[in-house]
LODREN-975318 format. One record per residue (C-alpha): y, z, x; residue number from 0; residue in three letters; chain. Coordinates in steps of 0.1 Angstrom, whole numbers, plus 5000, padded with zeros to 4 digits. Layout:
{py = Y, pz = Z, px = X, k = NUM, r = ALA, c = A} .
...
***
This chain:
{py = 1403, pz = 9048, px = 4495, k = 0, r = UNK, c = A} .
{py = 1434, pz = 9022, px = 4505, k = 1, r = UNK, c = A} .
{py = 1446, pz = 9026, px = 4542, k = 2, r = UNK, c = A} .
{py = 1481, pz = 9020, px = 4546, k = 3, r = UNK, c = A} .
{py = 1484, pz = 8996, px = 4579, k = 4, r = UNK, c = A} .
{py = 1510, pz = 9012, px = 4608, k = 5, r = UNK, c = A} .
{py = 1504, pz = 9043, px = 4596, k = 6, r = UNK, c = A} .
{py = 1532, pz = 9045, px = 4578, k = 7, r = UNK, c = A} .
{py = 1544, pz = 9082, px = 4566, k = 8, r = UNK, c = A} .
{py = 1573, pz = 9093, px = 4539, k = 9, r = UNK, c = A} .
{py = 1557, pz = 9063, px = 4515, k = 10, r = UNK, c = A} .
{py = 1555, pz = 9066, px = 4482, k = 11, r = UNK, c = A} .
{py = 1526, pz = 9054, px = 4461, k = 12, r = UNK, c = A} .
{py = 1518, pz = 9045, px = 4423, k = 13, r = UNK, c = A} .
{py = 1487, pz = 9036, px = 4406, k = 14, r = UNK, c = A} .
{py = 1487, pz = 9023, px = 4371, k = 15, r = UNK, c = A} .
{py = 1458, pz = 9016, px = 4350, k = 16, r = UNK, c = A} .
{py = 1467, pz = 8977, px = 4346, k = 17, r = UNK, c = A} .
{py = 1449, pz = 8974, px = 4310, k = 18, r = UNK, c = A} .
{py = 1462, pz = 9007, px = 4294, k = 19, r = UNK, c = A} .
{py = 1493, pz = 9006, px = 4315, k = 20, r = UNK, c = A} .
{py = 1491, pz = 9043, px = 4325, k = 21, r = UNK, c = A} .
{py = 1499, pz = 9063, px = 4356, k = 22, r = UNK, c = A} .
{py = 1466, pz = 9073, px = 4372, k = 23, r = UNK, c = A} .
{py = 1470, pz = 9104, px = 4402, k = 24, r = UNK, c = A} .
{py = 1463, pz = 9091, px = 4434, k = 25, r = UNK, c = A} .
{py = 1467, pz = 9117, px = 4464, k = 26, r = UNK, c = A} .
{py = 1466, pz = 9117, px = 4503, k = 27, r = UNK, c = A} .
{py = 1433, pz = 9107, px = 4518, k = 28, r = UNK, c = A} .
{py = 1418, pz = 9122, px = 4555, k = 29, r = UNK, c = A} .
{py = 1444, pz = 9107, px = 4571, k = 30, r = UNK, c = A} .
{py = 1482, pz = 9105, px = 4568, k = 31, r = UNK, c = A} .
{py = 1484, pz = 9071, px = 4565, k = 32, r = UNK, c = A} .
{py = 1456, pz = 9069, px = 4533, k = 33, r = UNK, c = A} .
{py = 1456, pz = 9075, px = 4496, k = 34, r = UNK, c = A} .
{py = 1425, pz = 9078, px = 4480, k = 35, r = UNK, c = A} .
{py = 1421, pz = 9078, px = 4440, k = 36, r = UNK, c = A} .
{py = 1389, pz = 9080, px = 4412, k = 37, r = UNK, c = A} .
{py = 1387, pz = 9043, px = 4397, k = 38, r = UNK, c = A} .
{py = 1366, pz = 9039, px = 4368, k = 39, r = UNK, c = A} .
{py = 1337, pz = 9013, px = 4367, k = 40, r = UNK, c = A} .
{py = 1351, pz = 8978, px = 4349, k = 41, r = UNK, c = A} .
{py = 1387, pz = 8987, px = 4346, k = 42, r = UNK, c = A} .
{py = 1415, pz = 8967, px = 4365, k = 43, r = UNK, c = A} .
{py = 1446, pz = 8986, px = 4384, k = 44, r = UNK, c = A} .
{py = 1474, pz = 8981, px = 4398, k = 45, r = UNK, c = A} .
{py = 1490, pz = 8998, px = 4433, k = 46, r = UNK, c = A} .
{py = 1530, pz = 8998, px = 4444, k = 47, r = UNK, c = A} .
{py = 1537, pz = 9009, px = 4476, k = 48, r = UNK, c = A} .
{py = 1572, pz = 9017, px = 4485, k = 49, r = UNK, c = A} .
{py = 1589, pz = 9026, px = 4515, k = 50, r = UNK, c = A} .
{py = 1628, pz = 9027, px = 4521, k = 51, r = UNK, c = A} .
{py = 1635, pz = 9000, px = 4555, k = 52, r = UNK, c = A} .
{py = 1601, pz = 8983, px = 4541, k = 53, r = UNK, c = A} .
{py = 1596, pz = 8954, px = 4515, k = 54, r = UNK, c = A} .
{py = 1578, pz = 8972, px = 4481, k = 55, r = UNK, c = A} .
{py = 1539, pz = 8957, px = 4478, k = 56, r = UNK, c = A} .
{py = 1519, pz = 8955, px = 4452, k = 57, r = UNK, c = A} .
{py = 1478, pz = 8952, px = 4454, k = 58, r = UNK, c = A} .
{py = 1458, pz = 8945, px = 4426, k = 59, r = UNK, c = A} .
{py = 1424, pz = 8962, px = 4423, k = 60, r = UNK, c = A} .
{py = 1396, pz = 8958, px = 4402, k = 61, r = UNK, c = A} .
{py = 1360, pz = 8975, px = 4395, k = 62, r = UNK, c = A} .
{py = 1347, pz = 8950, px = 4371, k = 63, r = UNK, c = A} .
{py = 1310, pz = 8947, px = 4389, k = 64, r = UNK, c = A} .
{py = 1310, pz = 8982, px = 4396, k = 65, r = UNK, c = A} .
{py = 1285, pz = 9004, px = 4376, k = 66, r = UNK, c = A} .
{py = 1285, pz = 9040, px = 4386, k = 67, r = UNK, c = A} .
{py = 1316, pz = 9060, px = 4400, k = 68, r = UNK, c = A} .
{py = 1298, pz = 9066, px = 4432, k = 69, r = UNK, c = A} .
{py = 1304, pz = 9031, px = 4446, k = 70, r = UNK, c = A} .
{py = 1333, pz = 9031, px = 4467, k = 71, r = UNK, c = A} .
{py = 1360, pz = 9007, px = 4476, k = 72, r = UNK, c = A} .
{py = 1382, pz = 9001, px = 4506, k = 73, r = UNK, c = A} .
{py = 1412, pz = 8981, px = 4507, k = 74, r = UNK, c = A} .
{py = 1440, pz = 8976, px = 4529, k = 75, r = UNK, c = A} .
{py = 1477, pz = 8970, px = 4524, k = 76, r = UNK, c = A} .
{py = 1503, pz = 8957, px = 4550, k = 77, r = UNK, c = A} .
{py = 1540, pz = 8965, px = 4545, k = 78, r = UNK, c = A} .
{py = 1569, pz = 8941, px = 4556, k = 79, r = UNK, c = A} .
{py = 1602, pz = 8952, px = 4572, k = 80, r = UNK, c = A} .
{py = 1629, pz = 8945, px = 4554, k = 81, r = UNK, c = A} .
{py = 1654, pz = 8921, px = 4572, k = 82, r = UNK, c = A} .
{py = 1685, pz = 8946, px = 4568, k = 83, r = UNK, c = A} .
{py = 1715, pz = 8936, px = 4580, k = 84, r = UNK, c = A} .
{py = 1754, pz = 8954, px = 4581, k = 85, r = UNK, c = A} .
{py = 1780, pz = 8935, px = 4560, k = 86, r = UNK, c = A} .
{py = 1822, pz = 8942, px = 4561, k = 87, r = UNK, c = A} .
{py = 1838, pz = 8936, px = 4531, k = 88, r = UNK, c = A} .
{py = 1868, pz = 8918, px = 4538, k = 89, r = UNK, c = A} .
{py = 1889, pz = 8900, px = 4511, k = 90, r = UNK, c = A} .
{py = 1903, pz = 8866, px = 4516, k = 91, r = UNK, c = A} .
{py = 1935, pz = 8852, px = 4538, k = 92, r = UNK, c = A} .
{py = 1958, pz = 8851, px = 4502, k = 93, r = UNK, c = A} .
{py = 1942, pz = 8886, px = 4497, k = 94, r = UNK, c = A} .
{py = 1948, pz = 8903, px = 4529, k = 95, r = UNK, c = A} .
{py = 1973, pz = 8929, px = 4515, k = 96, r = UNK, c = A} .
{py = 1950, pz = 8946, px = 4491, k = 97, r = UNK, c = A} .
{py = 1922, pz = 8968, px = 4499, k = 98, r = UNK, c = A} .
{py = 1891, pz = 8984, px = 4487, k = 99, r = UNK, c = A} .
{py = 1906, pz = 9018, px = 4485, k = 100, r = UNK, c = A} .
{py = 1896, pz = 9031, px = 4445, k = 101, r = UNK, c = A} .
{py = 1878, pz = 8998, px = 4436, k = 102, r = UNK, c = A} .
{py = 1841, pz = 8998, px = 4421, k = 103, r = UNK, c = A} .
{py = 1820, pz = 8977, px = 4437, k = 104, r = UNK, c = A} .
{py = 1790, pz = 8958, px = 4426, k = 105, r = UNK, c = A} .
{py = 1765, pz = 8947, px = 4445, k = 106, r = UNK, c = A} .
{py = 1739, pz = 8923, px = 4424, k = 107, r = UNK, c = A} .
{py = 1707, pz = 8919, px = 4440, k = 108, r = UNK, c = A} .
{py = 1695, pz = 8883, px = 4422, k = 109, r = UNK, c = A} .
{py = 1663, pz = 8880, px = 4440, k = 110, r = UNK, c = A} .
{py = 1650, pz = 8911, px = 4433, k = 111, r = UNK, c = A} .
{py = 1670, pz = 8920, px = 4397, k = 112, r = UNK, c = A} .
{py = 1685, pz = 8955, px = 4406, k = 113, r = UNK, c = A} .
{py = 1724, pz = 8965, px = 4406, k = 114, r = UNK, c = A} .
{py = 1738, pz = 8990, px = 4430, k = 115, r = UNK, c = A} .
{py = 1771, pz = 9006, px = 4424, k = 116, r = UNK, c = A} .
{py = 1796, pz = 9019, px = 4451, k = 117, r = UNK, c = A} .
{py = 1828, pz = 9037, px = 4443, k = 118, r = UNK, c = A} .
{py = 1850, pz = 9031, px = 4476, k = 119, r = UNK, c = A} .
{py = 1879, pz = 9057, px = 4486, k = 120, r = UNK, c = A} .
{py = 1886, pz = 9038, px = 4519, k = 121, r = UNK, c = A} .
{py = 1905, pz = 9009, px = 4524, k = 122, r = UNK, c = A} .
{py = 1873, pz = 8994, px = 4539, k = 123, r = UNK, c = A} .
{py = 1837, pz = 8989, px = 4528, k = 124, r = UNK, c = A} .
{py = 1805, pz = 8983, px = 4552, k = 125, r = UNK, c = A} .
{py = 1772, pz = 8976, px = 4526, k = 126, r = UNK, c = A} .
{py = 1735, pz = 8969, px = 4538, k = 127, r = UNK, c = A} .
{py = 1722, pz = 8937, px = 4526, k = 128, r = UNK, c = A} .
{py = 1682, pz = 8925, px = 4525, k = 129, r = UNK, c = A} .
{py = 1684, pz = 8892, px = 4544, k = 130, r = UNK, c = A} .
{py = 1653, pz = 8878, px = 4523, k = 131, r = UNK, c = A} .
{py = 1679, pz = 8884, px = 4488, k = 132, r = UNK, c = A} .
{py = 1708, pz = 8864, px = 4472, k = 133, r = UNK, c = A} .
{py = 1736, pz = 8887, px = 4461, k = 134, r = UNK, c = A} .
{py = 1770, pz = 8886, px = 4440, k = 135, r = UNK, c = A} .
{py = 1795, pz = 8913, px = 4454, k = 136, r = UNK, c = A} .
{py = 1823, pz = 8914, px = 4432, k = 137, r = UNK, c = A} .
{py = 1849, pz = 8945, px = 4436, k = 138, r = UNK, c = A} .
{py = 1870, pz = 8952, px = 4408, k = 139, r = UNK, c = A} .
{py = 1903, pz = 8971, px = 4414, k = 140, r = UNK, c = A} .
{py = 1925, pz = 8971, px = 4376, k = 141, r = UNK, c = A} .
{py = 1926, pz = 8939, px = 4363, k = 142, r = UNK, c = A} .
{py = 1920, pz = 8923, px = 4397, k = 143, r = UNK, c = A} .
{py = 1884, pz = 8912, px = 4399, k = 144, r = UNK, c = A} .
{py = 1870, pz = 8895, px = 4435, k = 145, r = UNK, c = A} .
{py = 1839, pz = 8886, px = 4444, k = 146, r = UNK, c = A} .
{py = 1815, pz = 8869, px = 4473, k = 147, r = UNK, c = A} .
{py = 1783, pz = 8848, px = 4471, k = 148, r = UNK, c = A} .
{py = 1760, pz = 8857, px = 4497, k = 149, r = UNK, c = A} .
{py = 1729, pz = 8832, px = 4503, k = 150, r = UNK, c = A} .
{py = 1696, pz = 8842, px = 4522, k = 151, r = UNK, c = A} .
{py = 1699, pz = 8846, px = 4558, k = 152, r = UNK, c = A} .
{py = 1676, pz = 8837, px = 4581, k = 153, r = UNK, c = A} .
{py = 1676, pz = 8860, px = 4617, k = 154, r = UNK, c = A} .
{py = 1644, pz = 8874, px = 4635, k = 155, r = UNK, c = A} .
{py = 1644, pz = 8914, px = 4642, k = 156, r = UNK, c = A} .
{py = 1656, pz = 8924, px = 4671, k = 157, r = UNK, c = A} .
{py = 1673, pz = 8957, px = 4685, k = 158, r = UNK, c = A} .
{py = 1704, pz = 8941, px = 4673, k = 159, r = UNK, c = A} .
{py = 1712, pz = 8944, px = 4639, k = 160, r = UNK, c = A} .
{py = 1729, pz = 8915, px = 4623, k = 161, r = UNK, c = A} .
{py = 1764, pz = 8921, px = 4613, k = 162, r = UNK, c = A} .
{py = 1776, pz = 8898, px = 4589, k = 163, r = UNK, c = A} .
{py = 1819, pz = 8898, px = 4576, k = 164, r = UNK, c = A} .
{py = 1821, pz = 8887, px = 4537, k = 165, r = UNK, c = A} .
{py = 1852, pz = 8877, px = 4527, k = 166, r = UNK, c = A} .
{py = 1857, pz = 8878, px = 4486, k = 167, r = UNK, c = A} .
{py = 1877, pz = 8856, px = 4466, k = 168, r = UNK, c = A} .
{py = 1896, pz = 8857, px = 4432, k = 169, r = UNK, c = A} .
{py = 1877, pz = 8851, px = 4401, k = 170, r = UNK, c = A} .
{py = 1897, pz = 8829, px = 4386, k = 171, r = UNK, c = A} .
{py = 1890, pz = 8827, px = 4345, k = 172, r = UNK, c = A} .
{py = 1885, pz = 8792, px = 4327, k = 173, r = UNK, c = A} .
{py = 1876, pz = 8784, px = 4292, k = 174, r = UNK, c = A} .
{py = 1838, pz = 8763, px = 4289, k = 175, r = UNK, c = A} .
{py = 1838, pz = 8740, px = 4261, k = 176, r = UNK, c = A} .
{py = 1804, pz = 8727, px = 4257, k = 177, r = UNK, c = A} .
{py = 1783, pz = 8707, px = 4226, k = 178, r = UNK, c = A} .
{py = 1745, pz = 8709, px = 4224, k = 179, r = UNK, c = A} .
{py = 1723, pz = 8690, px = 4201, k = 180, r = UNK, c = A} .
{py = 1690, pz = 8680, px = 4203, k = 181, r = UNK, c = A} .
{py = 1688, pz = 8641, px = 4220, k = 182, r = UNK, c = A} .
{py = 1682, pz = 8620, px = 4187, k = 183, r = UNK, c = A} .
{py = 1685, pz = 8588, px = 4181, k = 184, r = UNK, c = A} .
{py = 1721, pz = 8580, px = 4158, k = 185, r = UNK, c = A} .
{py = 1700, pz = 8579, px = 4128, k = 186, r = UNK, c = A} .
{py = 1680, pz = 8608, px = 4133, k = 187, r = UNK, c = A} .
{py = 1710, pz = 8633, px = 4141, k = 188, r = UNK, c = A} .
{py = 1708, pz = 8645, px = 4109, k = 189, r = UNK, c = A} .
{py = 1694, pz = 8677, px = 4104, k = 190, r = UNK, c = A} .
{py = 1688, pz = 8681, px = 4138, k = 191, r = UNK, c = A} .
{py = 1685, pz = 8716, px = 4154, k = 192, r = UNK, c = A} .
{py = 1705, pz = 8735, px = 4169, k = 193, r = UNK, c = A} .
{py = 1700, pz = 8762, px = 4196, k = 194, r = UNK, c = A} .
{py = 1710, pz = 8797, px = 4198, k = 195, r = UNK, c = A} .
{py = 1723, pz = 8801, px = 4234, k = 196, r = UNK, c = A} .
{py = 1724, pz = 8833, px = 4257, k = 197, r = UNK, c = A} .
{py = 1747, pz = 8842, px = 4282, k = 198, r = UNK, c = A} .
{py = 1741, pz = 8866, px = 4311, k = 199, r = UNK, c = A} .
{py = 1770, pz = 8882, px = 4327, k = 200, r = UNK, c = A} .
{py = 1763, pz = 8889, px = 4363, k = 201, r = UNK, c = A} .
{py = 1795, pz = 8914, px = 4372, k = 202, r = UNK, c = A} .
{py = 1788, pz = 8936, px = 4339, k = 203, r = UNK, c = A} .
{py = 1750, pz = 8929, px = 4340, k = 204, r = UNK, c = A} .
{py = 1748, pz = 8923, px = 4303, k = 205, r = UNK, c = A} .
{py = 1741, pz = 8896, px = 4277, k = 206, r = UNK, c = A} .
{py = 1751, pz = 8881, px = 4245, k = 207, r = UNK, c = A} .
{py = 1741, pz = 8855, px = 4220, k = 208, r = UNK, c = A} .
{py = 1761, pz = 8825, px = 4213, k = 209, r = UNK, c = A} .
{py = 1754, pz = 8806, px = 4182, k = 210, r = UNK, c = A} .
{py = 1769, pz = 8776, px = 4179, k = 211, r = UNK, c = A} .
{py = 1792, pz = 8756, px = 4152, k = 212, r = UNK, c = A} .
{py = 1778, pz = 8726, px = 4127, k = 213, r = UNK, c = A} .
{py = 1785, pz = 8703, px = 4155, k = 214, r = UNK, c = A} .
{py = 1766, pz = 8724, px = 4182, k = 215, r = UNK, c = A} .
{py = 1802, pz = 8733, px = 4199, k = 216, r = UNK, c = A} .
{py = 1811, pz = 8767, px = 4213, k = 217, r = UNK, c = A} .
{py = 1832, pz = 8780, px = 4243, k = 218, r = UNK, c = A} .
{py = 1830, pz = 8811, px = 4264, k = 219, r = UNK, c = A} .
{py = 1855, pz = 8823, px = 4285, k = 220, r = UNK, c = A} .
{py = 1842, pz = 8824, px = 4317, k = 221, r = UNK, c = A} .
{py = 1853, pz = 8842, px = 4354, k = 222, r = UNK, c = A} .
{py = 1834, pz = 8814, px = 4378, k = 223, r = UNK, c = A} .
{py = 1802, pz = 8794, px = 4373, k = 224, r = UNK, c = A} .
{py = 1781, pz = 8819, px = 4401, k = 225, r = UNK, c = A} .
{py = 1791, pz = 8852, px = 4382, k = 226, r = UNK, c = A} .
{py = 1769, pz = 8840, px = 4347, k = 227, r = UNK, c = A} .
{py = 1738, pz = 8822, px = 4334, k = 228, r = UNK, c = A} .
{py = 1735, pz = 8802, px = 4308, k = 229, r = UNK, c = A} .
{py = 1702, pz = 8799, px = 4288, k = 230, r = UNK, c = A} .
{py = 1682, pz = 8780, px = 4259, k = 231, r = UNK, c = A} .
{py = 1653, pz = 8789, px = 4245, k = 232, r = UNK, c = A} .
{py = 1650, pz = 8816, px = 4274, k = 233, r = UNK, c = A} .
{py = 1657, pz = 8788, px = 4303, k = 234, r = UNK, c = A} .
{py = 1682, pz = 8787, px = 4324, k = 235, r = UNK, c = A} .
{py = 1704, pz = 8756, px = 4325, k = 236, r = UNK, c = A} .
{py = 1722, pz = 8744, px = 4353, k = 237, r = UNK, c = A} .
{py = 1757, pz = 8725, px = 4345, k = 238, r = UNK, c = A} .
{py = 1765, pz = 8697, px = 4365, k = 239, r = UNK, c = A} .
{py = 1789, pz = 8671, px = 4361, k = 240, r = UNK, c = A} .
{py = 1802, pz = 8671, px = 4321, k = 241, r = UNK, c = A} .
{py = 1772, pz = 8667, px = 4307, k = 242, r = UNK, c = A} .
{py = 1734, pz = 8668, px = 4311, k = 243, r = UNK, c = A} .
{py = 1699, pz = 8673, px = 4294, k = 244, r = UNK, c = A} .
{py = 1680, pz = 8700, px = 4292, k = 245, r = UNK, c = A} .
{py = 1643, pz = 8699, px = 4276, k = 246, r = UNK, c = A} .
{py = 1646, pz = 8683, px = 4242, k = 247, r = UNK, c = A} .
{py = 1688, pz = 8691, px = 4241, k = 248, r = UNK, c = A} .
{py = 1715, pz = 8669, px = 4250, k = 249, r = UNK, c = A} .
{py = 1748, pz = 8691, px = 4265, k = 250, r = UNK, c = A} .
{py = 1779, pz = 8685, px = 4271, k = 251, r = UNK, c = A} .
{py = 1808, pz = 8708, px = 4289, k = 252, r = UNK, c = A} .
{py = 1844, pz = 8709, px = 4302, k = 253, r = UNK, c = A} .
{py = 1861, pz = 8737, px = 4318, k = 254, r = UNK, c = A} .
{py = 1895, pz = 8738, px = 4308, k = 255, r = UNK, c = A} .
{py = 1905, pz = 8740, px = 4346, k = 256, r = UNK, c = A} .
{py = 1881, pz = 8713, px = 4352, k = 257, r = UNK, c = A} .
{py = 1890, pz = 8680, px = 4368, k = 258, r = UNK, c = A} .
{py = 1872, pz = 8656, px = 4348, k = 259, r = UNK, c = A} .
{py = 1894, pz = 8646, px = 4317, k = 260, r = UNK, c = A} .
{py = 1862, pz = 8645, px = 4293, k = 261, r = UNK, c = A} .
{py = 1868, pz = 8653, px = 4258, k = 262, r = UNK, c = A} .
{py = 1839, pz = 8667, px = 4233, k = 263, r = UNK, c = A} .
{py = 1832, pz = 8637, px = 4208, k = 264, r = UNK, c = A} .
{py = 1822, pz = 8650, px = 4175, k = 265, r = UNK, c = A} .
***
């Protein structure tokens, strides 16, 4: 049997044999706040609790030790609150003419890797936001794409509900040129490797391979350094500067907006 803590009703529960990776039926136990389930002996599993206002949890459960079906095992789970929070989408001072009235909105949860659309016939928006989660808001309206940042924020739970305004920006397009080659010396750049990079577009939550020229050079046209990822060899690397090093590869970049006059040297 698992108990639930603060008896908790309208949750939802899922039990997944963790080796075979198979739902297994779990129902309500004695009490509404209790599921209870038939494990088998020397198997591991796997439980997700989830409940809208509350953080999902996840409690791993095993019977190894356990040699007859009689035996039975208690376990409790605890569910956090989310820290929710109200948000007005508001576009910048340059901006303050246009509005949100037939734009779609995306709203890209980074922490926690989901996407939630909203398709807004007002000239205003109001979303919900998770105060523990980093998001990228853009709102695209025809060709004219803006978009916000928004960091964690930290605020205890109160009968007040934070209310936050985000005011998005333009997303203004530049051109990356960038060369990657593995750090050799001079002598040993020949035949030296080079990469295949990936790209992950946050706005159209997609991505695409790169693979770059003799020379390791390639350029992607890109809307702002927040709204993509760039990875190699599944890693993401972080571009600072005009050039740095990342594992076993040198790199070297310029935006073509960029202030720093730096040229790639082939």
């Amino acid at each position: 049997m698992i108990l639930i803590k603060k008896e908790l009703l309208d949750f939802s529960a899922s039990l997944i044999d963790a080796e075979l990776n198979i739902p297994i039926r779990c129902v309500q136990g004695a009490f509404p706040n209790t599921i209870k389930a038939n494990l088998r002996p020397g198997h591991a599993y796997r439980l997700i609790i989830q409940k809208e206002g509350y953080k999902n949890d996840t409690l791993d459960i095993s019977t190894y030790g356990n040699a007859a079906y009689t035996k039975r095992i208690n376990k409790s789970i605890y569910l956090k609150r989310k820290h929710i929070y109200n948000a007005s989408l508001q576009f910048k001072s340059e901006f303050s003419r246009e509005n949100f009235s037939g734009a779609l909105i995306l709203i890209n949860n980074m922490t926690e890797n989901t996407l939630d659309t909203l398709d807004n016939n007002t000239a205003t928006a109001t979303i919900k936001l998770d105060g523990d989660c980093e998001y990228i808001i853009t709102s695209r309206n025809g060709d004219k794409l803006r978009y916000i940042y928004v960091e964690k924020k930290s605020f205890k739970l109160s009968a007040l509900v934070p209310y936050y305004n985000l005011y998005l920006g333009a997303a203004i397009p530049s051109i990356l040129y960038v060369k990657i080659k593995e750090c050799l010396s001079a002598k040993d750049t020949e035949g030296a490797n080079i990469p295949e990079v990936t790209v992950w577009d946050w706005v159209n939550r997609n991505q695409f391979n790169i693979t770059p020229g003799p020379e390791g050079v390639f350029q992607i046209v890109v809307m702002d350094d927040r709204l993509y990822d760039l990875l190699i060899d599944d890693k993401e690397v972080r571009l600072q500067g005009s050039e740095t090093v990342h594992g076993k590869y040198c790199i070297k970049y310029l935006h073509d907006s960029g202030r720093q006059q730096f040229k790639l040297q082939k």
